[in-house]
N, C-alpha and C positions, 0 to 999 in steps of 0.2 A: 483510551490510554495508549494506545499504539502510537500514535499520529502526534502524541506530545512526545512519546518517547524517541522515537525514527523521522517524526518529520513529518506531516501531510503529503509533501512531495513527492518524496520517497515512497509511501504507501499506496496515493492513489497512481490506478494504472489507469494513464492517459493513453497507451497506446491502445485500450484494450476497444472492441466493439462496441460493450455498452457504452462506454463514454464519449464514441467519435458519436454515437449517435444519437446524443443530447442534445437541446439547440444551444443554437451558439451563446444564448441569452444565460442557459444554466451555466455554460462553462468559461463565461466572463468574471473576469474580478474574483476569483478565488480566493480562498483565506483559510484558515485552519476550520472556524464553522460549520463555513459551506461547503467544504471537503468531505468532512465527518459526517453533514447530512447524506451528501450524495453517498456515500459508502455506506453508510444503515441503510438508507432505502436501498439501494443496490450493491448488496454484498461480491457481486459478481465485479466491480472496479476497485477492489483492492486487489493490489498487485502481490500474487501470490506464487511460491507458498511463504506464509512467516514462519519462522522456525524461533522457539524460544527456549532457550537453553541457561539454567541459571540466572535468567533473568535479561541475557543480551539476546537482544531481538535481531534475527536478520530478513528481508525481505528479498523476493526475489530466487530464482536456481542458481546458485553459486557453488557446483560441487568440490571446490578448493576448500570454499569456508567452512561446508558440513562436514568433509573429513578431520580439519583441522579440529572443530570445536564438539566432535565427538570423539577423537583422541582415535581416527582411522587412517 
């Protein structure tokens, strides 16, 4: 539900370890699918934290947005 809502892009973390350390085979030709598998099997490649508030999702540490969108 994430990755339709925010985007796959958005949510998977390509920069992170697990993912540089895929072969290059898994991380060819991506799509929303195969995003979504790679992130259940490996919870550790979502780019984190999500913070859901009301129902708008952010990704990522953006302490601007979490003050804004909890009213600090």
């Amino acid at each position: 539900a994430w990755a339709a809502k925010v985007g796959w892009e958005k949510l998977l973390n390509r920069a992170g370890t697990t993912f540089r350390k895929l072969p290059d085979s898994s991380k060819a030709d991506l799509d929303l699918d195969k995003a979504v598998a790679l992130m259940a099997a490996q919870p550790s490649m979502i780019k984190r934290p999500v913070l859901d508030i009301g129902g708008a999702l952010t990704v990522g540490f953006m302490p601007e947005l979490y003050a804004a969108a909890l009213g600090r």
